[in-house]
C-alpha positions as CSV (number, residue, x, y, z in Angstrom):
1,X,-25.5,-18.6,13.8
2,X,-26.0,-18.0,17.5
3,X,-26.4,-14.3,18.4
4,X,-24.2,-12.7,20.8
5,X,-23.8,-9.2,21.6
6,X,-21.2,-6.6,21.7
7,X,-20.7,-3.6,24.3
8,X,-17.7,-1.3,24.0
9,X,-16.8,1.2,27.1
10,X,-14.6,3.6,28.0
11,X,-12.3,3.4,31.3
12,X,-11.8,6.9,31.5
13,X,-8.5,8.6,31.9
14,X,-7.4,8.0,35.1
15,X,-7.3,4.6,36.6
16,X,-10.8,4.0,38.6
17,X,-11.8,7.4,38.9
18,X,-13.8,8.1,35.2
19,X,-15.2,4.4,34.9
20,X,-18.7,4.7,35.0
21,X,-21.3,1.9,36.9
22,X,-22.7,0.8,33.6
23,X,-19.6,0.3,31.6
24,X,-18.4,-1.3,35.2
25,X,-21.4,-3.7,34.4
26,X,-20.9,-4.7,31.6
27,X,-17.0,-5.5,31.7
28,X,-18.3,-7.3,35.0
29,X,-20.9,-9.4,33.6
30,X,-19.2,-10.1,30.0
31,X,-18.3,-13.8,29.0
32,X,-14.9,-12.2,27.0
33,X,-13.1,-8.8,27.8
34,X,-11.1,-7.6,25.3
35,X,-8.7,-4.6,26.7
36,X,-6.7,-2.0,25.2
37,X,-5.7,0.7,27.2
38,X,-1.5,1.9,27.5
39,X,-1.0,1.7,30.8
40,X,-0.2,-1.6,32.1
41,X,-1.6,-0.9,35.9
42,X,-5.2,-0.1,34.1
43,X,-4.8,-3.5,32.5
44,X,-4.3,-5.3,35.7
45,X,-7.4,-3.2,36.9
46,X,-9.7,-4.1,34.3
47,X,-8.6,-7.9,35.0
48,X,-10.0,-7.9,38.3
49,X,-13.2,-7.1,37.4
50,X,-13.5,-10.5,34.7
51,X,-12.2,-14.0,34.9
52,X,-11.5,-13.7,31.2
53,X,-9.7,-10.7,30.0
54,X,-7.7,-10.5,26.8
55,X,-5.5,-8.0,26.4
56,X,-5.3,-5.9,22.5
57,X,-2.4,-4.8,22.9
58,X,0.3,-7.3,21.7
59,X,-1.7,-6.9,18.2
60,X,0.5,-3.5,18.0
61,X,4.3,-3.8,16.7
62,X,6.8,-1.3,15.7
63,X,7.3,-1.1,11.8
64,X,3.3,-2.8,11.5
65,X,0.6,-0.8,10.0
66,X,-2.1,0.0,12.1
67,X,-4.7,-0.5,9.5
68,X,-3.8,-4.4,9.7
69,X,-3.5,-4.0,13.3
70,X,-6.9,-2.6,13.9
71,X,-8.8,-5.6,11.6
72,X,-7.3,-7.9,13.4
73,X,-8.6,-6.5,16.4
74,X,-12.0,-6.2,14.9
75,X,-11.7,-10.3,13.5
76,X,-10.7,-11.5,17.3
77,X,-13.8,-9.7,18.9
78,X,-16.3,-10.2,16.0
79,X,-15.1,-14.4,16.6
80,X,-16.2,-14.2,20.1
81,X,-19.1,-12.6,19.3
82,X,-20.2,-14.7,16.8
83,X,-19.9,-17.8,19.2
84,X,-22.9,-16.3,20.4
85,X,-20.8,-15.2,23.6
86,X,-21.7,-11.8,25.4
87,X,-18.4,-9.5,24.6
88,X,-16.9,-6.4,26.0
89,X,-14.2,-4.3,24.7
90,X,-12.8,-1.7,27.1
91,X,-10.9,1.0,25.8
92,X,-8.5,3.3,27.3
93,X,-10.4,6.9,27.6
94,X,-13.6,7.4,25.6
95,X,-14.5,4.4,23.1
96,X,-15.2,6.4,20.3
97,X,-12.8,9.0,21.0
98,X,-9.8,8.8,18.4
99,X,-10.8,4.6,18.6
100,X,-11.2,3.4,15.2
101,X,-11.5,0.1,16.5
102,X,-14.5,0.4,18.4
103,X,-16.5,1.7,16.2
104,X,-15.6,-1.0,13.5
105,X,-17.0,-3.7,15.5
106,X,-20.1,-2.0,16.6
107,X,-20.9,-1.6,12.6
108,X,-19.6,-5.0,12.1
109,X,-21.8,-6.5,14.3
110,X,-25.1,-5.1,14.1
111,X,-24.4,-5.7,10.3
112,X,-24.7,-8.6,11.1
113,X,-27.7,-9.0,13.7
114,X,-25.8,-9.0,16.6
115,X,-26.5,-6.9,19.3
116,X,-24.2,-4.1,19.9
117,X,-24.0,-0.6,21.5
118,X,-21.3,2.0,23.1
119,X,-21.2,3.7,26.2
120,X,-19.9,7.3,26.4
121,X,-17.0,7.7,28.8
122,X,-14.5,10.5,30.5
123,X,-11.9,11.2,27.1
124,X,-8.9,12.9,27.3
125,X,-11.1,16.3,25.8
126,X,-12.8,16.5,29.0
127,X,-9.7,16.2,31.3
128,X,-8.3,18.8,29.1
129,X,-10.8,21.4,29.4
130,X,-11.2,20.7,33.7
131,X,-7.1,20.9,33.6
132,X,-6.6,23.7,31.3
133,X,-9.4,25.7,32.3
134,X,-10.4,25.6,28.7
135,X,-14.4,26.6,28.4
136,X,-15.2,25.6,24.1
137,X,-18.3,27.9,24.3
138,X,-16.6,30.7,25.5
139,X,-13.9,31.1,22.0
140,X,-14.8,27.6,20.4
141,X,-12.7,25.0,19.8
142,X,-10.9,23.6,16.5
143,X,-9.9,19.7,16.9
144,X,-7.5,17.8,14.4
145,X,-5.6,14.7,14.2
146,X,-2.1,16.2,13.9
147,X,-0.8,14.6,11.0
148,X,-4.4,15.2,8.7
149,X,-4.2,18.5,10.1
150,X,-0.6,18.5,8.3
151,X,-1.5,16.3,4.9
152,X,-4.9,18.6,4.1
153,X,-5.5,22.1,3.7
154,X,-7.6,23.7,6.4
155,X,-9.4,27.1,6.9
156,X,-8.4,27.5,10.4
157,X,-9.9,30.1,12.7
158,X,-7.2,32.1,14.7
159,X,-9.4,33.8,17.3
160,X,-10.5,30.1,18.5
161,X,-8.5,27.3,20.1
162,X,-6.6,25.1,18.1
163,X,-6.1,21.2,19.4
164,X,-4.0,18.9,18.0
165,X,-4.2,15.7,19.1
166,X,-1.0,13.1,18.8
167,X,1.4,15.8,17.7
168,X,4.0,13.4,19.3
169,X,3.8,11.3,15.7
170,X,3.4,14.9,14.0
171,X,3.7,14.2,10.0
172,X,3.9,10.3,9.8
173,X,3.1,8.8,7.1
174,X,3.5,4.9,7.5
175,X,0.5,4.6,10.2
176,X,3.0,2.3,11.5
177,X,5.3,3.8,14.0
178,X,5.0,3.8,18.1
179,X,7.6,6.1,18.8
180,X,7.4,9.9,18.1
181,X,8.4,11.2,15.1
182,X,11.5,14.3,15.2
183,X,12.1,17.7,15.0
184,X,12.3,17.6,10.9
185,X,8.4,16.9,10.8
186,X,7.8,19.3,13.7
187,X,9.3,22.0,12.2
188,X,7.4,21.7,9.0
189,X,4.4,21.5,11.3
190,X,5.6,25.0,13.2
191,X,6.4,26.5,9.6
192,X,2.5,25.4,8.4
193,X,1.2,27.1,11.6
194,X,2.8,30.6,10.6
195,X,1.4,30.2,7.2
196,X,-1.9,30.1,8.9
197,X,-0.4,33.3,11.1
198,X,0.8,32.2,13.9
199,X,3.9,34.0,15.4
200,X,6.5,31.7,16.3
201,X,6.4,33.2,19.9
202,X,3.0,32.4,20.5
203,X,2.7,30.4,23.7
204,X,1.3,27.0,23.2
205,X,0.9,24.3,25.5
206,X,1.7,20.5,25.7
207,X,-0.9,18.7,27.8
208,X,-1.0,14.9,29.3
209,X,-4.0,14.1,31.3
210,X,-2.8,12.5,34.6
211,X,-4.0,8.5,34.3
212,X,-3.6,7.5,37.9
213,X,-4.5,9.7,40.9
214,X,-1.3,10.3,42.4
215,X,0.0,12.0,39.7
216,X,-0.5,15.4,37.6
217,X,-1.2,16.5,34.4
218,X,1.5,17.7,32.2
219,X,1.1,21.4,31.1
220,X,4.1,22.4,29.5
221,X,3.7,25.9,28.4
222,X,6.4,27.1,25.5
223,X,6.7,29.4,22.6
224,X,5.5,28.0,18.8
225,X,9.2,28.0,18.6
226,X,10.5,25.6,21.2
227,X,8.0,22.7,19.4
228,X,10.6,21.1,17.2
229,X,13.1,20.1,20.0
230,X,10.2,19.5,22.9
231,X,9.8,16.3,24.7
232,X,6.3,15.5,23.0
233,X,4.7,11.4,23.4
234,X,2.9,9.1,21.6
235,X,0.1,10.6,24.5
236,X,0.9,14.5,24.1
237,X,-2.0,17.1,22.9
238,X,-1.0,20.3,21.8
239,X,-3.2,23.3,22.7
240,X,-2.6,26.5,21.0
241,X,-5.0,29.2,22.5
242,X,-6.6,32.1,20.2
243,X,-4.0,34.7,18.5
244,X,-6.2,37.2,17.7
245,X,-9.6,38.6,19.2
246,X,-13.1,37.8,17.9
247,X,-14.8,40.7,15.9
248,X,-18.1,41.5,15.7
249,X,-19.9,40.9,12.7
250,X,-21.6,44.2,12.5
251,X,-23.9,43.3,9.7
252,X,-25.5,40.4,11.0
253,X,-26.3,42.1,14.2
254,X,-27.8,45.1,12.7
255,X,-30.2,42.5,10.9
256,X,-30.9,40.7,14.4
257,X,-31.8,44.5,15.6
258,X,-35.0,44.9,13.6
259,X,-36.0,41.7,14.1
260,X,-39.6,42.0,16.2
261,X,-39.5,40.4,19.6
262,X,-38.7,36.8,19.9
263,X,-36.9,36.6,16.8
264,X,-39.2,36.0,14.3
């Protein structure tokens, strides 16, 4: 079998600002680009840069599971691949960033002797913490997939942030839907956020990173409350800042006091 070689990259956020020159590289000197990104203009960008771009995203249907959707993903770029033809796969954000489909064909191919590699990009975190003003080493930073953040008990730290990604498809359950899911499901997530103690006035924010440069960020602030009957996307994160303040662990620093100098 004839070895080709696999790179995935990121586009970044926003359309030609985040791209960096070696994912620009190798989308430029690929023999097949495979695209998925959700914004139809970014498409049409990354199709200027190759003579042969293919485009993911007709693989996703309403009603299909995205476990089938995402192998068949993996089985059309792991065919190029193994035609011994250099392939790219650009990916809306940061390729391994909340992209299971990335890394499935990275493993796939080097399984298989092929070479294969990622290249960090701009994500929707780091837009977040520039938009926000969010600093994680100043409280630290909790990140969950809204829905396992629903399905599995967590210990969840209320003096850090809390960030719940895709909280527009808060509690499904199918892995097949592309629309968001209602106020029922919200509400049970608001209800498992007091159980956790948060107070249902607690002001939260719903954040969009901006994708093209002519356009803002959405940063919706609202009470806990307001969650069930918000206008929240397939695209919205959900930042709940700290409730309570950090307190000292007394105990621990009184050890660190008699250490000798330098720690030892």
């Amino acid at each position: 079998m004839k070895k080709g070689s696999l790179a995935c990259v990121g586009t970044g956020m926003m359309l030609g600002a985040h791209i960096g020159p070696r994912a620009r590289r190798h989308i430029e000197e690929a023999d097949v680009v495979f695209v998925a990104v959700s914004d139809p203009l970014v498409e049409k960008w990354v199709q200027g840069m190759n003579a042969d771009v293919r485009s993911l995203q007709p693989y996703y249907v309403e009603g299909k599971p995205r476990t089938e959707t995402y192998r068949e993903m993996v089985a059309a770029i792991m065919a190029e691949v193994r035609e011994g033809r250099r392939v790219c796969g650009a990916f809306y954000g940061h390729p391994g960033v909340f992209a299971g489909v990335p890394h499935r064909a990275v493993a796939q191919a080097r399984q298989e002797g092929h070479t294969a590699l990622m290249e960090a990009a701009v994500s929707a975190e780091d837009c977040l913490y520039a938009d926000l003003g969010v600093d994680p080493g100043t409280y630290g930073c909790q990140h969950y997939e809204t829905s396992q953040f629903m399905f599995y008990r967590r210990r969840i730290d209320l003096t850090a942030y809390l960030v719940l990604w895709q909280v527009g498809v808060a509690g499904d359950q199918t892995l097949a839907r592309l629309s968001s899911t209602g106020a029922g499901a919200r509400q049970i997530l608001v209800d498992l956020l007091a159980e956790h103690g948060y107070s249902s006035s607690h002001e939260v924010i719903a954040y969009e990173a901006a994708v093209v440069p002519i356009h803002s960020p959405r940063i919706d602030h609202m009470r806990l409350a307001a969650l069930p009957d918000a206008d929240l996307r397939l695209q919205t994160t959900l930042v709940i800042p700290p409730f309570h303040r950090m307190e000292r662990n007394e105990e621990v620093l009184a050890r660190l006091g008699v250490l000798p100098a330098g720690g030892g």
